[in-house]
KEKE-853253 format. One record per residue: x, z, y of N, C-alpha, C, O in turn. Coordinates in steps of 0.001 Angstrom, whole numbers, plus 500000, padded with zeros to 6 digits. Layout:
REM KEKE-853253
XZYXZYXZYXZY
...
//
This chain:
REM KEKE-853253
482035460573498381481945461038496998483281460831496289483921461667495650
483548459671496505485309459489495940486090460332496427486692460982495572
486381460645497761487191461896498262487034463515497398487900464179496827
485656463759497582484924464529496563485790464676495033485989465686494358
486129463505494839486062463731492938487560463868493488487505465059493793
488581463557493753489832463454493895490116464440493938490733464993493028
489661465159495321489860466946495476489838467450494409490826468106494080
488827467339493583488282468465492267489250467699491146489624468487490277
489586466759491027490775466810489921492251467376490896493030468238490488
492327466917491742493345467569492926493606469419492368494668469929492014
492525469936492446492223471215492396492017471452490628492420472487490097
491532470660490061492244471257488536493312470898488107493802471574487202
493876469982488493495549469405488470496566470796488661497483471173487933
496009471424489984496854472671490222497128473740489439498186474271489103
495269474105489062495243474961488059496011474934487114496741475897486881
496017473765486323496687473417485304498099473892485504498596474694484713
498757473424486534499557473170487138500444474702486956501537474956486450
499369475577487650499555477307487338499686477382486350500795477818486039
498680477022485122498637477934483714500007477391482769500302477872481675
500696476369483408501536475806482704502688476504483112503305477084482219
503003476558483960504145477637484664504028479298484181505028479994484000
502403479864483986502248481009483532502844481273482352503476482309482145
502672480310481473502667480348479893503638479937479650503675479661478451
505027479594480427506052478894480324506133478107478936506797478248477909
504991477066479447504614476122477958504764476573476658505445476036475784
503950477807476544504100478178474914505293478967474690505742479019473545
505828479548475573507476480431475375506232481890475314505012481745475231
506852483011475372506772484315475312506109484430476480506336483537477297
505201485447476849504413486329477941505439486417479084506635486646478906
504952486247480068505653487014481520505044488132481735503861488347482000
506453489257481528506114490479482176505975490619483392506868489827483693
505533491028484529505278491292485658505194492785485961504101493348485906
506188493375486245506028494988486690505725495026488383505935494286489344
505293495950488206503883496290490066504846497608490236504674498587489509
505670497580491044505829499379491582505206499690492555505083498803493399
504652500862492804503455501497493233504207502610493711505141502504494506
503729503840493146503531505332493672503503506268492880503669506128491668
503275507423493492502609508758492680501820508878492215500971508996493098
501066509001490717499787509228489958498827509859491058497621509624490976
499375510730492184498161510974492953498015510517494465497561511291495308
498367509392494733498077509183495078496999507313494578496701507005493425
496677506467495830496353505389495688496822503908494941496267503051494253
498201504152495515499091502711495240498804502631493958497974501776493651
499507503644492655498764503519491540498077503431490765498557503476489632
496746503276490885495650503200490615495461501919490878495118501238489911
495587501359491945495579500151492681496421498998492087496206497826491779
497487499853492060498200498847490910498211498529489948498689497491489489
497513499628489275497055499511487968495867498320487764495925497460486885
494648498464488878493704497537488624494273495909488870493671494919488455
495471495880489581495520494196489997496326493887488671496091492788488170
497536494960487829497790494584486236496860494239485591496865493063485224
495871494987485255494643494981484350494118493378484508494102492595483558
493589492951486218493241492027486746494096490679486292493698489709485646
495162490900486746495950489197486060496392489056484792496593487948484295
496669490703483872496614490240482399495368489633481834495463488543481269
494445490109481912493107489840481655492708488159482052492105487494481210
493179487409483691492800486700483863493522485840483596493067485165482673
495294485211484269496495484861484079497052485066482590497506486084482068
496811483328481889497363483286480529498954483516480814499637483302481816
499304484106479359500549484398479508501331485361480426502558485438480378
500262486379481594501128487592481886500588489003481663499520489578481454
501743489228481802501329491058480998501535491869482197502670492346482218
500870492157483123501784492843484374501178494346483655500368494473482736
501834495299484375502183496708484470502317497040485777502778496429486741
501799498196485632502123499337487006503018500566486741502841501438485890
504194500436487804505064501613487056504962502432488574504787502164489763
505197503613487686505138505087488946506482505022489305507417504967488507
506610505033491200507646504906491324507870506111492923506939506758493403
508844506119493283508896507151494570507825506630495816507381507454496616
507518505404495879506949505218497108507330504087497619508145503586496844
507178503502498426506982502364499485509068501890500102509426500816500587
509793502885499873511195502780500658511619502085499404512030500924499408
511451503217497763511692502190496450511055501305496446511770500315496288
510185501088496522509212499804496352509902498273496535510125497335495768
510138498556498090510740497379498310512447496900498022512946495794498226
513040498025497538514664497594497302514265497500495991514812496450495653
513638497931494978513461497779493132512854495880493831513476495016493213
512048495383494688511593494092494656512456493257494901512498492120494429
513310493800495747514899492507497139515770492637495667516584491719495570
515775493584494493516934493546493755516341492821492494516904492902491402
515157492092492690514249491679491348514469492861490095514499492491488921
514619494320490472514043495283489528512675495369489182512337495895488122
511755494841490082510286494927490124510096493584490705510785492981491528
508811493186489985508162491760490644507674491356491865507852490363492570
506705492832491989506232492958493165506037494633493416506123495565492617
505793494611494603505629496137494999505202496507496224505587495943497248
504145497754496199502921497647497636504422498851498277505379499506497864
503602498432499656504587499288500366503750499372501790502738498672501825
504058500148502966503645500784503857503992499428504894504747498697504252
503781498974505931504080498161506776505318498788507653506349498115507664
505307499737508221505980500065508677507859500022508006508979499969508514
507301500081506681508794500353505530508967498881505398510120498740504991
508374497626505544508212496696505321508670495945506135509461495062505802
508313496110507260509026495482508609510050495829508868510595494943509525
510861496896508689511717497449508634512869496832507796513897496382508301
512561496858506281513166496399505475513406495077505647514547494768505304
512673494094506098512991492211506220513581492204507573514147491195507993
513462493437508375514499493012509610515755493618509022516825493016509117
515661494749508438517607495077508151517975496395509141519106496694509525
516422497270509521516639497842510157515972499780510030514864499996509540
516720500750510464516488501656510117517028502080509011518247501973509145
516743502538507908517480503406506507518013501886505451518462501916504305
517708500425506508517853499706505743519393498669506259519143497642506889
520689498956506001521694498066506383521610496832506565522172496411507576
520953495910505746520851494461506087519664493962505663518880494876505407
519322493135505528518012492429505689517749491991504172518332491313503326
516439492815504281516068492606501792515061491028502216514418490689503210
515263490591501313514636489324501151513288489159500329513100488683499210
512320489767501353510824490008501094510091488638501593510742487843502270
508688488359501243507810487876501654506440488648501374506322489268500317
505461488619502259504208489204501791503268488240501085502872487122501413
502970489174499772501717488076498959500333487861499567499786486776499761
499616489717499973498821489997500651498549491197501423499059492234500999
497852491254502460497754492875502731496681493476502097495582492953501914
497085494787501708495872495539501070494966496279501840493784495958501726
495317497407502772494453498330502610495146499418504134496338499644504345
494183499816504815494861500443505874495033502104505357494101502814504980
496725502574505464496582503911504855496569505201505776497340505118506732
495965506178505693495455507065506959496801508061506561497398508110505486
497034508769507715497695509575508224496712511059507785495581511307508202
497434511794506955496647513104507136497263514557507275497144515322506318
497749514866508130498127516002508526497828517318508661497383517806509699
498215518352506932497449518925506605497935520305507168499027520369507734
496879521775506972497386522856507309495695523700506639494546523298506458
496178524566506518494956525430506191494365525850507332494994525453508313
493424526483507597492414526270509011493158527916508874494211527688509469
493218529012508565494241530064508917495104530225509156495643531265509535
495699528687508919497614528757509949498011528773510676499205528841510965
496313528663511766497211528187513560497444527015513722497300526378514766
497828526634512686498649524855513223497396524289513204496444524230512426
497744523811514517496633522408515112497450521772515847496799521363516808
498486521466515933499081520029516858500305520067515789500594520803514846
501046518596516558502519518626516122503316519984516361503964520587515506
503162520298517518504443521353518292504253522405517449505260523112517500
503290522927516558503088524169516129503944524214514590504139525220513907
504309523022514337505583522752512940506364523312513206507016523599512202
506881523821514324508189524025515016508263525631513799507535526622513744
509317525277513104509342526676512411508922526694511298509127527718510645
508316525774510791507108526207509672507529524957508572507874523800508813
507377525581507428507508525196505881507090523618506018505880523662506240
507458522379505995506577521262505912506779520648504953507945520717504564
505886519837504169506319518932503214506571517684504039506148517726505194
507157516634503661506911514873504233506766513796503291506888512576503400
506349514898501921506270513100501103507645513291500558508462514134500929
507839512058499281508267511776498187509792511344498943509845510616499935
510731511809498418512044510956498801511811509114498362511519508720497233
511973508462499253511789507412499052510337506490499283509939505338499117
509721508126499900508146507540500166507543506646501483508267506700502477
506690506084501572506530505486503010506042507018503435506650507442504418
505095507888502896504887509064503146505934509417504281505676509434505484
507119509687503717508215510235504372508888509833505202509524510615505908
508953508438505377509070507674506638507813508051507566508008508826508501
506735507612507375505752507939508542506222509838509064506158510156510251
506363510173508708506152511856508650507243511944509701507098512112510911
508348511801509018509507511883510323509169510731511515509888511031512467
508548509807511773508633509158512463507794509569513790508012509494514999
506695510054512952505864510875514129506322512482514402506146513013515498
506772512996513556507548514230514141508397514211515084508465515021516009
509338512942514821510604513258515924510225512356517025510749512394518138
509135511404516607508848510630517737507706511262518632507113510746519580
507571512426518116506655513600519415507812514528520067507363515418520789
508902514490519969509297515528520563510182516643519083511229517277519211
509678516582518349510466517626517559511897517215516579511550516158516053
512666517386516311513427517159515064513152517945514008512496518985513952
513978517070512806514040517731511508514519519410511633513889520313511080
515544519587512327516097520997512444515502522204513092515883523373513143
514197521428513695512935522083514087512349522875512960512262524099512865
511953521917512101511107522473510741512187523188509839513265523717510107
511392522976508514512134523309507237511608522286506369510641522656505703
511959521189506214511479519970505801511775520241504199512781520670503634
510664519875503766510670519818502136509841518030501750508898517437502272
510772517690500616510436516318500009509605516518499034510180516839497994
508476516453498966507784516550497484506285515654497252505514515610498211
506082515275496557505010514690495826503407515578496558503182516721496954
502521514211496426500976514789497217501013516034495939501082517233496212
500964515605494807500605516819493935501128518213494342500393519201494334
502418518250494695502974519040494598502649519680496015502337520848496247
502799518646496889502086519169498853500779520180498682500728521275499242
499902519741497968498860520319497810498879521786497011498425522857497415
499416521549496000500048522948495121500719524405496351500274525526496600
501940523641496846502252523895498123501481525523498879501506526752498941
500799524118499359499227524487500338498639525801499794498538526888500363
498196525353498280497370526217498029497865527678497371497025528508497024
498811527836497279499716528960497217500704529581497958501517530405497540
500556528993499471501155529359500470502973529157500501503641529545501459
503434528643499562504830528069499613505383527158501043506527526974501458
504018526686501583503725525675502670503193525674503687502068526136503878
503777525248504372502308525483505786501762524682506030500572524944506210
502146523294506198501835521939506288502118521192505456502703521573504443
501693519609505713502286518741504819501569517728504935500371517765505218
502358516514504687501679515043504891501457514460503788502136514391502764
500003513848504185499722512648502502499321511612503093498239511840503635
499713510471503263499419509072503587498780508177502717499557507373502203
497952508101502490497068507324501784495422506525502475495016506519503637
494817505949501273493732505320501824492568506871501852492745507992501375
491424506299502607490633507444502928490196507755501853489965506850501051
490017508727501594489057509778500942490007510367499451489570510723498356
491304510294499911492588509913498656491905511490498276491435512363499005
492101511393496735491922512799496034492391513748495948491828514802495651
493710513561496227494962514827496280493918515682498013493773516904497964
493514515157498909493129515735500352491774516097499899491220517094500360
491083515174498825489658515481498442489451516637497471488441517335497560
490048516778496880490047517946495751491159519275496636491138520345496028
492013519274497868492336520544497897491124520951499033491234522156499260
489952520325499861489436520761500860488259520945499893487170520855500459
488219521141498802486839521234497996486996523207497530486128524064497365
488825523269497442489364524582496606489561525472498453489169526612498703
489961524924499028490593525770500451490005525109501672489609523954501828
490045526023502408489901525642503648490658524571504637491412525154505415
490646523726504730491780522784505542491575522643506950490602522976507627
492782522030507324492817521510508730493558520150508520494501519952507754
492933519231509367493373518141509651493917518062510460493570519194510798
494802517651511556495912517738512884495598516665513515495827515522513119
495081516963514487494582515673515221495741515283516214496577516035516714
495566513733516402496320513731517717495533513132518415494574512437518079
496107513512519899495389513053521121496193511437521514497256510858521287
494731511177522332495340509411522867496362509453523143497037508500522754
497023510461523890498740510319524492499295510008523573499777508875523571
499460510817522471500107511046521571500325510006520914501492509721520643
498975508957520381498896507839519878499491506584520690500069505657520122
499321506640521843499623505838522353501681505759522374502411504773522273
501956506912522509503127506987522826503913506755521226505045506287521104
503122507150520196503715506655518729503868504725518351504668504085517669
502666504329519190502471502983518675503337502525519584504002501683518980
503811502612520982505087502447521361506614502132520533507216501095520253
506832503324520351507968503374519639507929502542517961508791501964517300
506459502851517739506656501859515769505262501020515657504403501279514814
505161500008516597504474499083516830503327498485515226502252497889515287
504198498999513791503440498809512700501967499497512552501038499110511842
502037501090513780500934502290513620499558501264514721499606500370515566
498567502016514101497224501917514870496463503222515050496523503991514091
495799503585516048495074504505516056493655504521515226492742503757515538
493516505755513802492641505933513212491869507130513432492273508248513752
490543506673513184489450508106513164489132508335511985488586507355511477
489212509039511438488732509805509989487698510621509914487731511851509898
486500509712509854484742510314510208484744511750509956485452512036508990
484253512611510442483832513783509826483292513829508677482749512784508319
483242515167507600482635514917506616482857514075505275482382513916504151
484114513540506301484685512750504876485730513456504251486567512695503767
485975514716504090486393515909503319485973516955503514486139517395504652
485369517670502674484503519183502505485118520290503789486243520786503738
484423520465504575484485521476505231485164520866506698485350521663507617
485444519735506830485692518911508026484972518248508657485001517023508545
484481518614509142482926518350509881482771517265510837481917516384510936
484105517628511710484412516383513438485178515207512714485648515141511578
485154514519513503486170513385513012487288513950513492487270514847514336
488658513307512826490135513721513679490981512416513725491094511702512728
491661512083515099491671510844515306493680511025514260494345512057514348
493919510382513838494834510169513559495636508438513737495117507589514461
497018508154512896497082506911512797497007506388511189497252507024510164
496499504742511392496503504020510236497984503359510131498859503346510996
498009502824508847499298502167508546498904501305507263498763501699506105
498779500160507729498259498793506272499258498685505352500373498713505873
499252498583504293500036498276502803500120497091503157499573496634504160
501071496234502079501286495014501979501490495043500413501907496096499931
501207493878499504502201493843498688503123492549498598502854491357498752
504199493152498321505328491983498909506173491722497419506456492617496623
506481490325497267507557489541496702509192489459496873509783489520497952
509650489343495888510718488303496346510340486735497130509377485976497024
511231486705497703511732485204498827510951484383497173509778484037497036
512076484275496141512668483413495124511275483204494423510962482115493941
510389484399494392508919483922493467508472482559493426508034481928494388
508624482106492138507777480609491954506862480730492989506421481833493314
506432479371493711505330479118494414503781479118493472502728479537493952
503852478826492731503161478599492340502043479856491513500816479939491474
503134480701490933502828481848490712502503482645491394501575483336490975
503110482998492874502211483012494039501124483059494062500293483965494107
501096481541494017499552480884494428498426481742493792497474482363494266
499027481481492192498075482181490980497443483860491435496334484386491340
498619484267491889498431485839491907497551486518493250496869487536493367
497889485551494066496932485812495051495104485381494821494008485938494773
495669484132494741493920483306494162493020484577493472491801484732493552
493772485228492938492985485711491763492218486920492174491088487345491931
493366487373492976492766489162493317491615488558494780490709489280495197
491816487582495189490747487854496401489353486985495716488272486960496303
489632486184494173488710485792494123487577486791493201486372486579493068
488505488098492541487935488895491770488207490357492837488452491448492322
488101490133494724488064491076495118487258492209494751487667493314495106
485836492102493890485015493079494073485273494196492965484684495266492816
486374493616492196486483494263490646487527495364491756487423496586491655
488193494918492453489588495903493060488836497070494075489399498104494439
487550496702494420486943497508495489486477498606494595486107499687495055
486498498264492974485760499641492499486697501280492653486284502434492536
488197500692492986488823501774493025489230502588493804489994503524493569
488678502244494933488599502741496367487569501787497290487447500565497383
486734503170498070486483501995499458487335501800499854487411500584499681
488132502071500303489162501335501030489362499818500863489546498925501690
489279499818499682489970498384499446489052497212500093489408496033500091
487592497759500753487215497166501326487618495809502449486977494816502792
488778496245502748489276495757503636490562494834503823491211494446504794
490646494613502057491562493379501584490925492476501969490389492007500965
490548491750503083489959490385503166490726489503503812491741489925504367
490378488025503870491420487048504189491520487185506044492395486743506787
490257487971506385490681487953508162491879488844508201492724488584509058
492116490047507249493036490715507414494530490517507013495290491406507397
494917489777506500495825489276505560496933488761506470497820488173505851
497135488854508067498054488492508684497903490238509732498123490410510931
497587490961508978498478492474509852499517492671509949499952493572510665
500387491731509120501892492200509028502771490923509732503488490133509117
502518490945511162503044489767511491504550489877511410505119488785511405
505029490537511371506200490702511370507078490277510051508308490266510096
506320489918508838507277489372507731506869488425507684505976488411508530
506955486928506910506452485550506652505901485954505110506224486674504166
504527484711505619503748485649504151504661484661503110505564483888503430
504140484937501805504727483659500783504523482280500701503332481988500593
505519481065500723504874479948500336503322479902499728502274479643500320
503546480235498376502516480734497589501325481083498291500368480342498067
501181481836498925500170482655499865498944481629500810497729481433500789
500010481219501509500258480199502460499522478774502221499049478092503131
499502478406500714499116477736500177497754477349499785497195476269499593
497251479101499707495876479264499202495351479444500678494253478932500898
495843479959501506494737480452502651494461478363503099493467478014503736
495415477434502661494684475986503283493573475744503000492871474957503636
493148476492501813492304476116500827491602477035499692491592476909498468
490868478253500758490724479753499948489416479198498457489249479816497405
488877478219498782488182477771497927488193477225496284487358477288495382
489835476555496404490327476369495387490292476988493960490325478206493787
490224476081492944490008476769491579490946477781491339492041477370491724
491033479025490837491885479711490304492544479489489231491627478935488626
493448479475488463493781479654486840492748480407485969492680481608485709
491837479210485528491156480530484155491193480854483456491626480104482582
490781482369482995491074482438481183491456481945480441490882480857480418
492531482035479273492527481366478550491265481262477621490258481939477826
491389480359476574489739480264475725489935481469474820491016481390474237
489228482577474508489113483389473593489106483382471998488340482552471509
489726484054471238490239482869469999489188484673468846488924485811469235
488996484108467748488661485574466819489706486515466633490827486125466305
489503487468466772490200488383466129490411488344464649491071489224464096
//
C-alpha cells in the first residue's frame, strides 16, 4: 500500500510537473503549429483534431494545424523548428533521419507516435485501359503535391517497376486537383496516398467510373525490396462506389515526428494525451483505428522521443488535466 501511495503522488508530481512546463509558470500560451497537408486530403483533418485535442486539454497550449505541401515539407519546416511537429509518410521519414535520398544530410527528427497506415491508390477511369504500371508509359500522370510523401511514393513505385519519369508526362498537383484532372480528362492517371476511404477517391468514384491499379505479389514483393518502409495492402472491395474486388496495393504508416530538442516533458504531455483521448481522434477516420500502442514501433528505423519513451514505461500514468474552468 505504501508503494501504492508513492506511485500516485510519483504520478501527480509529473503531471504537475507537465502543467508547469506547459504554462511556462504563468508566462503567455505555447503556440504549437502541426504541419499536415492538403485540405483534401487526411493529414489535415487529423491535425486539426490532435490541435483541437491539446488546446482543449494542455493548459497553456494553443496548437494549430497549418496546410502545408505534404510529408517532404513536413519534416524540413520540423529539423528547422519552422513547425513543432509534423505527420509525415514513413518512408519520407526514414529517409530524412538517415540523410538519404532528396535529403543531403541527416534532419534531426524523433518520432512522437505512429498514426495511421496510408493506402496507395492508383487511379484511372475504368475507360482508359490502364490497369497495370506499364500502361503509364505515355500517359498524362499526376504524383501528388511537390513536396508530397504522395510524390515520393509515386515515383518510387514507378521507377522502381521498371519505368522512368521520361516514360510518362508527370504532372505535380494536389488530390483536389488529381481528381478535377480525372474528371475532365486533362489526366489519365494519378496518385492519392492517403488513409482508406480518403474523400478526394470517395467522392470522384461516386461522380465517374474508376479504376484502381492493382499490383501483383511480384510486384509487391519486388517494391518492398528496394523501400523496405512499404507493406503489402488490400483495399476491400466496395470500399469505393463501383469497385467491387478488392485491389491489392501498398500501405505506408504516418508518423508524427519532433524535433531531437522537444522538452521531454512536453513530449510526454503530448503523447499521453492523444492515446489517452484516442477515441475522440478515431471520429475522423477509421483509419485512425490503428493508432495503438502495439503499433507505435512501425518506424523502426527512427528513435522514438525521450518523451515517448517515457510514457510507453508507464502507459497508465496520469495525463496533464484541464485546467479548472473559470466564468465567463
Amino acid at each position: 500500500m505504501h508503494r501504492v501511495f508513492i506511485q500516485t503522488l510519483h504520478h501527480k508530481a509529473l503531471a504537475l510537473f507537465c502543467v508547469l512546463l506547459l504554462t511556462g509558470c504563468g508566462e503567455s500560451e505555447r503556440t504549437l503549429a502541426i504541419a499536415t497537408g492538403g485540405p483534401a486530403g487526411l493529414y489535415y483533418p487529423f491535425g486539426g483534431a490532435m490541435a483541437s485535442l491539446w488546446s482543449e486539454v494542455l493548459p497553456g497550449v494553443n496548437a494549430k494545424a497549418e496546410v502545408t505541401g505534404g510529408s517532404v515539407t513536413n519534416v524540413i519546416q520540423v529539423a528547422r523548428q519552422e513547425s513543432d511537429l509534423g505527420i509525415a509518410m514513413a518512408d519520407v521519414v526514414s529517409s530524412a533521419y538517415a540523410g538519404k535520398g532528396r535529403f543531403p544530410e541527416p534532419l534531426p527528427l524523433r518520432v512522437l507516435f505512429t498514426a495511421y497506415p496510408n493506402i496507395v491508390h492508383m487511379l484511372s477511369l475504368r475507360d482508359s485501359g490502364i490497369q497495370s504500371i506499364d500502361d503509364l508509359a505515355g500517359k498524362r500522370v499526376a504524383l501528388g503535391a511537390q513536396g508530397s510523401g504522395t510524390s515520393v511514393a509515386a515515383i518510387n513505385i514507378i521507377t522502381g517497376l521498371g519505368l522512368s519519369l521520361d516514360d510518362i508526362a508527370p504532372r505535380y498537383l494536389s488530390f483536389g486537383e488529381t481528381t478535377s484532372g480525372l474528371k475532365d480528362g486533362t489526366l489519365d492517371a494519378g496518385f492519392v496516398v492517403g488513409g482508406l476511404g480518403i474523400a478526394a477517391v470517395t467522392e470522384l468514384s461516386v461522380t465517374r467510373d474508376i479504376e484502381i491499379i492493382s499490383l501483383s505479389d511480384a510486384e509487391i514483393d519486388r517494391l518492398i525490396q528496394q523501400f523496405p518502409a512499404y507493406s503489402g495492402y488490400l483495399i476491400p472491395g466496395e470500399t469505393y462506389s463501383g469497385v467491387n474486388e478488392p485491389r491489392q496495393t501498398l500501405g505506408i504508416w504516418s508518423a508524427v515526428v519532433v524535433h531531437e530538442a522537444m522538452p521531454e516533458a512536453l513530449a510526454f504531455a503530448l503523447t499521453c494525451t492523444v492515446y489517452r483521448d484516442h477515441p475522440r481522434l478515431l471520429a475522423v477516420s477509421p483509419v485512425v483505428k490503428d493508432m495503438t500502442l502495439a503499433n507505435i514501433h512501425q518506424l523502426p528505423a527512427v528513435p522514438l522521443h525521450p518523451g515517448t519513451q517515457r510514457f510507453l514505461q508507464n502507459p497508465s500514468v496520469d495525463c496533464p488535466q484541464p485546467a479548472a474552468a473559470t466564468d465567463q
